[in-house]
VOBA-1610 file (N, C-alpha, C; in pm, whole numbers, padded with zeros to 5 digits, always signed):
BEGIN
Unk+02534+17441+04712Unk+02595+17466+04584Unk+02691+17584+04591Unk+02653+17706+04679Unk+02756+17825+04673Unk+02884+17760+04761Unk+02875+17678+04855Unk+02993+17576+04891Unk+03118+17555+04817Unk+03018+17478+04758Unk+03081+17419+04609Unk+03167+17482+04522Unk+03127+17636+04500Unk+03155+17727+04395Unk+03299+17792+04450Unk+03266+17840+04614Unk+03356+17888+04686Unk+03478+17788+04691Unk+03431+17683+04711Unk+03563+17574+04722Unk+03656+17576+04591Unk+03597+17555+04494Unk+03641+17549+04329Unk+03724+17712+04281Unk+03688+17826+04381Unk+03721+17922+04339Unk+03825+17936+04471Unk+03872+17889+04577Unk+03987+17863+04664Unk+04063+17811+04562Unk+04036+17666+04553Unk+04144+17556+04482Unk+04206+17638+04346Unk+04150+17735+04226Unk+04213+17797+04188Unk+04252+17901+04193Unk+04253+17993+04298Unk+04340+18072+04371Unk+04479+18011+04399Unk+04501+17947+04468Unk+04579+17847+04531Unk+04670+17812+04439Unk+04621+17739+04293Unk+04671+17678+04225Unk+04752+17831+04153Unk+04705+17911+04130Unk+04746+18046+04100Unk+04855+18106+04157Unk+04816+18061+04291Unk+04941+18135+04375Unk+05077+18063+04366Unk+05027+17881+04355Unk+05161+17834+04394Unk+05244+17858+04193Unk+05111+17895+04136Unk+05233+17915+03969Unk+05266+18061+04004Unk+05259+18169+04062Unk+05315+18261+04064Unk+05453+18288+04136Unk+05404+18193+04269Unk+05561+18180+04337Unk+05695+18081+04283Unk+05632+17975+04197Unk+05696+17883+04098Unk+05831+17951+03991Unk+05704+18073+03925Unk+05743+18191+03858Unk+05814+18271+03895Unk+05856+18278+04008Unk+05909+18453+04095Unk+06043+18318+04118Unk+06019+18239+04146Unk+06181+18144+04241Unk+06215+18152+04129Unk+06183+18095+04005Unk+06239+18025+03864Unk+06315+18112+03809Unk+06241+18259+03826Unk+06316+18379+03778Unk+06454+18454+03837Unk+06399+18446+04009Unk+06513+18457+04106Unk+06668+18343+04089Unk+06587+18249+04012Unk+06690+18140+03976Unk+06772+18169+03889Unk+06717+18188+03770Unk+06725+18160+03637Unk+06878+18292+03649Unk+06793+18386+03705Unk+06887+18546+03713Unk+07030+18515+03809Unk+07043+18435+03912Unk+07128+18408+04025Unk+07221+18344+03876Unk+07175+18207+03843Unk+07239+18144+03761Unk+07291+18227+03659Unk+07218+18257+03625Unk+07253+18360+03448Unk+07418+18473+03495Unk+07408+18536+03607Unk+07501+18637+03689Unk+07637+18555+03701Unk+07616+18425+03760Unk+07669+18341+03760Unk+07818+18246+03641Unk+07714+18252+03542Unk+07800+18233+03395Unk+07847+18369+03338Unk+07807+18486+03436Unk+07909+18594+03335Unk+07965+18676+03431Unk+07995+18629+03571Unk+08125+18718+03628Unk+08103+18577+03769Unk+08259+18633+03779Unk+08297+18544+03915Unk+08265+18619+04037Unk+08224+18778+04062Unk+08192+18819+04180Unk+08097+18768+04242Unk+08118+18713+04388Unk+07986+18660+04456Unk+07881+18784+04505Unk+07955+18897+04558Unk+07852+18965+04582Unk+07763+19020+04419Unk+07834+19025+04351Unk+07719+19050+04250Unk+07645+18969+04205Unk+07673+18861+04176Unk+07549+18694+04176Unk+07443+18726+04342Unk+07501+18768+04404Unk+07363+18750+04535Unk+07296+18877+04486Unk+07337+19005+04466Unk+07254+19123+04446Unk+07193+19121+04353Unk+07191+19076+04234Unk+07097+19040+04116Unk+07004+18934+04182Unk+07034+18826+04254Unk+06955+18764+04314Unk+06824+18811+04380Unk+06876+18898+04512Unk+06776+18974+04569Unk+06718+19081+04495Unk+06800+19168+04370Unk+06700+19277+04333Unk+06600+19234+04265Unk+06641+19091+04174Unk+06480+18993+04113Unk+06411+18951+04195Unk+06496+18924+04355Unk+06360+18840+04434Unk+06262+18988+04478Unk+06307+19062+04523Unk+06252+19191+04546Unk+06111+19260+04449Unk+06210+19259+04351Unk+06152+19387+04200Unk+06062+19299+04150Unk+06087+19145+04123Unk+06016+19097+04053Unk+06056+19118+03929Unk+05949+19129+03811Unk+05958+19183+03637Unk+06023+19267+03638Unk+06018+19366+03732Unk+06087+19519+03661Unk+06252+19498+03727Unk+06263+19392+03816Unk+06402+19394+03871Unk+06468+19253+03781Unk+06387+19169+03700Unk+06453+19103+03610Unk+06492+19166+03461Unk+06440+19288+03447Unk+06428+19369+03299Unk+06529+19462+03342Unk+06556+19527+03431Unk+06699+19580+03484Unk+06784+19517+03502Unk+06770+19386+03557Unk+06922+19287+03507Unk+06988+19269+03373Unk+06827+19221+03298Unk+06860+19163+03141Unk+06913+19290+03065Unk+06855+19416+03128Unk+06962+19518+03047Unk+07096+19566+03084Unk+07165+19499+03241Unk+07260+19574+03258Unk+07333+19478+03283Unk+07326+19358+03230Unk+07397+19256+03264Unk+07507+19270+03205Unk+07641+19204+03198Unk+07756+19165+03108Unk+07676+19110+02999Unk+07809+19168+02868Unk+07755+19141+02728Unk+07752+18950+02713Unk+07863+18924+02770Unk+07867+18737+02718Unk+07907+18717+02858Unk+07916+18579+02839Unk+07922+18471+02976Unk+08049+18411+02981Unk+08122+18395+03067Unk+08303+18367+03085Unk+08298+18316+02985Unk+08243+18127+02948Unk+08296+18096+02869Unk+08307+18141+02682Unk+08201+18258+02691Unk+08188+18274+02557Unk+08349+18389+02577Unk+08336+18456+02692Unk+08483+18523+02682Unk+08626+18455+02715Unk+08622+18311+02774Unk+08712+18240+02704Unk+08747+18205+02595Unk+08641+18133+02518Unk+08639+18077+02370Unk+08700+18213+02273Unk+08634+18326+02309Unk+08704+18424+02194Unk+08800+18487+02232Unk+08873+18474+02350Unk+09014+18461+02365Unk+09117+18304+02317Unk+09067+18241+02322Unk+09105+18124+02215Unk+09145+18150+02119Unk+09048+18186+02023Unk+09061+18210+01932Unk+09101+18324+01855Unk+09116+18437+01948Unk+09184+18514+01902Unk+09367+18518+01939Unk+09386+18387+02013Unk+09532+18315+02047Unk+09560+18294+01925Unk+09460+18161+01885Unk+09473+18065+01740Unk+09520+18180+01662Unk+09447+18272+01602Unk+09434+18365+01492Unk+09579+18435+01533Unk+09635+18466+01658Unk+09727+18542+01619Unk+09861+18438+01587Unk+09839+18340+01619Unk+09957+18237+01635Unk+09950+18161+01478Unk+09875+18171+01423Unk+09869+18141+01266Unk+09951+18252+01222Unk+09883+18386+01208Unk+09956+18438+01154Unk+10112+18476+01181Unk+10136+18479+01291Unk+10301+18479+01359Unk+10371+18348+01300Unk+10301+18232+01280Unk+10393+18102+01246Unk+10417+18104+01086Unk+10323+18159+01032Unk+10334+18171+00872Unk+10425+18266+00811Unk+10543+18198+00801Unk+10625+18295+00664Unk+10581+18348+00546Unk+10623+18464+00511Unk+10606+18507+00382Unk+10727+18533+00351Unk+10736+18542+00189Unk+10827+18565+00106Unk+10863+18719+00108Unk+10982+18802+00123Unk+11021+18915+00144Unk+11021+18986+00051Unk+11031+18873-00102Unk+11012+18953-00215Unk+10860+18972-00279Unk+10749+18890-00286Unk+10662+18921-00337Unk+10545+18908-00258Unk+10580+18841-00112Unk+10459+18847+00035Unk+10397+18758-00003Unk+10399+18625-00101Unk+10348+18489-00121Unk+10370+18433+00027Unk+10257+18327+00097Unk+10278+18214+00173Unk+10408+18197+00164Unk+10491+18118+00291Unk+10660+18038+00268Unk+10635+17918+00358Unk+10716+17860+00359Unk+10702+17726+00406Unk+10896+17688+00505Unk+10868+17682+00643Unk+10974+17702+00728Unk+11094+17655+00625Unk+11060+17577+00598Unk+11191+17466+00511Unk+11217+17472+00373Unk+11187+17596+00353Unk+11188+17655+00193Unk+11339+17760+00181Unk+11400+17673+00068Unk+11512+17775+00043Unk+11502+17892-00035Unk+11388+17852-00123Unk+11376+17967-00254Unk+11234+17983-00256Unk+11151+18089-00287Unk+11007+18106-00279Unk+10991+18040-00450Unk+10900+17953-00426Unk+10824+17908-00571Unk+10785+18041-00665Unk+10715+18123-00626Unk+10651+18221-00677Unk+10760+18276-00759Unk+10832+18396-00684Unk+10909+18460-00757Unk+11089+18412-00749Unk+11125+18342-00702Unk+11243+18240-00717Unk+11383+18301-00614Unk+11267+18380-00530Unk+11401+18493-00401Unk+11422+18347-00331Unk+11549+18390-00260Unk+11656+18283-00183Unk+11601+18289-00055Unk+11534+18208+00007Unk+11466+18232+00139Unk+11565+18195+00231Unk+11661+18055+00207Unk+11728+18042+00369Unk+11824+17955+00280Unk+11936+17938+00327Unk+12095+17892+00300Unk+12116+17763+00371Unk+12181+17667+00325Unk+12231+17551+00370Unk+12347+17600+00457Unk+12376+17526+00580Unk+12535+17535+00616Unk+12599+17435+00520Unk+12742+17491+00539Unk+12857+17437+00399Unk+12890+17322+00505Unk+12863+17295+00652Unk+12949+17135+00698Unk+12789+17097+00688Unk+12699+17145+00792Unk+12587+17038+00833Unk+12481+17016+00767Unk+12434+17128+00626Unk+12318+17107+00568Unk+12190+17180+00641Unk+12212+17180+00752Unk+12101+17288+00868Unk+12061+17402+00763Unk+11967+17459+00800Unk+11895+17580+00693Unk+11903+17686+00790Unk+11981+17812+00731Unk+12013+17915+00845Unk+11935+18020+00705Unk+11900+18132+00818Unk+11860+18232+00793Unk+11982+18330+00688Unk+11944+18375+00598Unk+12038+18455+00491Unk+12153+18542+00599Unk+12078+18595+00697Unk+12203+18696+00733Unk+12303+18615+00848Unk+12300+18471+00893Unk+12380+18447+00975Unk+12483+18420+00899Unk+12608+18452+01004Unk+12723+18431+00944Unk+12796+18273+01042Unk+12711+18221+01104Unk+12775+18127+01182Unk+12638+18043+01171Unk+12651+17903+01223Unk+12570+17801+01220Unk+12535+17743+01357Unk+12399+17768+01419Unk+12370+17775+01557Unk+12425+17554+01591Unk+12372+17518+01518Unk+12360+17366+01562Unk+12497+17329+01545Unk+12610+17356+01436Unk+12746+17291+01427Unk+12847+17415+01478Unk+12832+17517+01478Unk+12951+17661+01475Unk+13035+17674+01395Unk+12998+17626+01260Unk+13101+17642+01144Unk+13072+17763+01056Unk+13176+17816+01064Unk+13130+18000+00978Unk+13089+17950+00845Unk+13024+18054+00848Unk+12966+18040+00683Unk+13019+18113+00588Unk+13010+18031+00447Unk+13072+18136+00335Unk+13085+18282+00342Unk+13134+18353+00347Unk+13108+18487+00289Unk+13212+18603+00189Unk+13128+18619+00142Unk+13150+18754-00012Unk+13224+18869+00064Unk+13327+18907-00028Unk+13394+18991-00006Unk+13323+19146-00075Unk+13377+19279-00117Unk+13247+19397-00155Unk+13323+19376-00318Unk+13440+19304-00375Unk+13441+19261-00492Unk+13361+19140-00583Unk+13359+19083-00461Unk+13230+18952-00510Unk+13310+18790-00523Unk+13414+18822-00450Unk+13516+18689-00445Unk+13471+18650-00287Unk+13501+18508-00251Unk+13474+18462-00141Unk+13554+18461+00023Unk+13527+18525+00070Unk+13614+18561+00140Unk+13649+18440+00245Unk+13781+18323+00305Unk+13800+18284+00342Unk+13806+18278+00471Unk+13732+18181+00551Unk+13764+18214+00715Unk+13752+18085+00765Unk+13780+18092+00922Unk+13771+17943+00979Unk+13672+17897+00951Unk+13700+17740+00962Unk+13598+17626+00901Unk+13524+17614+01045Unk+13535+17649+01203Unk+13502+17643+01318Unk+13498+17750+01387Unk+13428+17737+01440Unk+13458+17897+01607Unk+13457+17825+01700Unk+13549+17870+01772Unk+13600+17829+01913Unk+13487+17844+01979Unk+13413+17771+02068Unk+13347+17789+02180Unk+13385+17925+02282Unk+13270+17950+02359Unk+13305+18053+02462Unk+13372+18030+02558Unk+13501+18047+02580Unk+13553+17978+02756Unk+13501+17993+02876Unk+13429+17963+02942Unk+13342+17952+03094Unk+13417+18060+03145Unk+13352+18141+03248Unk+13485+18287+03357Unk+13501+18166+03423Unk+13634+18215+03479Unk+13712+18223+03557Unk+13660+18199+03691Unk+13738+18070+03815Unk+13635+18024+03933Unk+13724+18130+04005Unk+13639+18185+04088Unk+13699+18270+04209Unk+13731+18210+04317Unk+13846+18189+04344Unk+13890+18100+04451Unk+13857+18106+04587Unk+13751+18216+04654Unk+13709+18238+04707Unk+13591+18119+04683Unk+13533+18139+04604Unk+13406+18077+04668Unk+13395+17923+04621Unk+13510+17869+04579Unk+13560+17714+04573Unk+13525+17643+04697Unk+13436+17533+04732Unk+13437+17510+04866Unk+13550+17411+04884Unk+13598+17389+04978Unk+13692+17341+05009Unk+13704+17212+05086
//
């Protein structure tokens, strides 16, 4: 019978040992992996590795406190989104006179009735108040004289003339 007892008290030893080493890999794991999702250095994924396989508890409780705050992708995602957030606000016009929302294709703000953007007089294109020329056709735009009469000018602008080929480097 003390056989018996001894055998039963091996088999859970045993069974003890193999959940403790189960426990120590899982952790050595868990920590390799975890290092893993929050920096790309390899030597630092192996040294967290070995100081848990080493330390055990007290070398997994020194990781979990000195680890990186988030894991790449949580520091991708909130670089995302702090893209999104700035690119909303950069794409959204406001009104100059009362800082209401604007809308790209708005001539006059609804709100308070300021002149947001000007037709060209040939193409209809919507130019910004202070151009004096029209990027898509090159037809000058109206403009006021400091009496308040309209001051007349070409209906076109000449294009830029290309420089000049240096006859030198013409191949021949």
């Amino acid at each position: 019978m003390l056989e018996n007892y001894e055998d039963i008290v091996l088999l859970g030893l045993v069974i003890v040992g193999v959940l403790i080493a189960v426990f120590w890999l899982s952790m050595v794991m868990w920590a390799y992996r975890d290092m893993r999702a929050r920096s790309r250095d390899p030597l630092a994924q192996m040294l967290v590795a070995v100081m848990v396989a080493l330390l055990n508890i007290p070398g997994l409780v020194i990781y979990v406190m000195l680890r990186p705050r988030e894991t790449l992708s949580e520091a991708y995602e909130r670089t995302l989104e702090e893209e999104a957030l700035l690119q909303e606000i950069e794409e959204k016009p406001t009104c100059p006179s009362c800082g209401q929302r604007a809308q790209h294709d708005w001539q006059a703000c609804p709100h308070c009735h300021a002149r947001l953007k000007k037709s060209c007089v040939e193409c209809s294109y919507l130019l910004e108040l202070a151009w004096n020329i029209c990027p898509r056709c090159t037809t000058s735009q109206v403009s006021y004289t400091s009496d308040g009469t309209i001051a007349t000018t070409s209906r076109h602008v000449k294009p830029a003339e290309p420089p000049p080929i240096d006859a030198k480097w013409v191949a021949s």
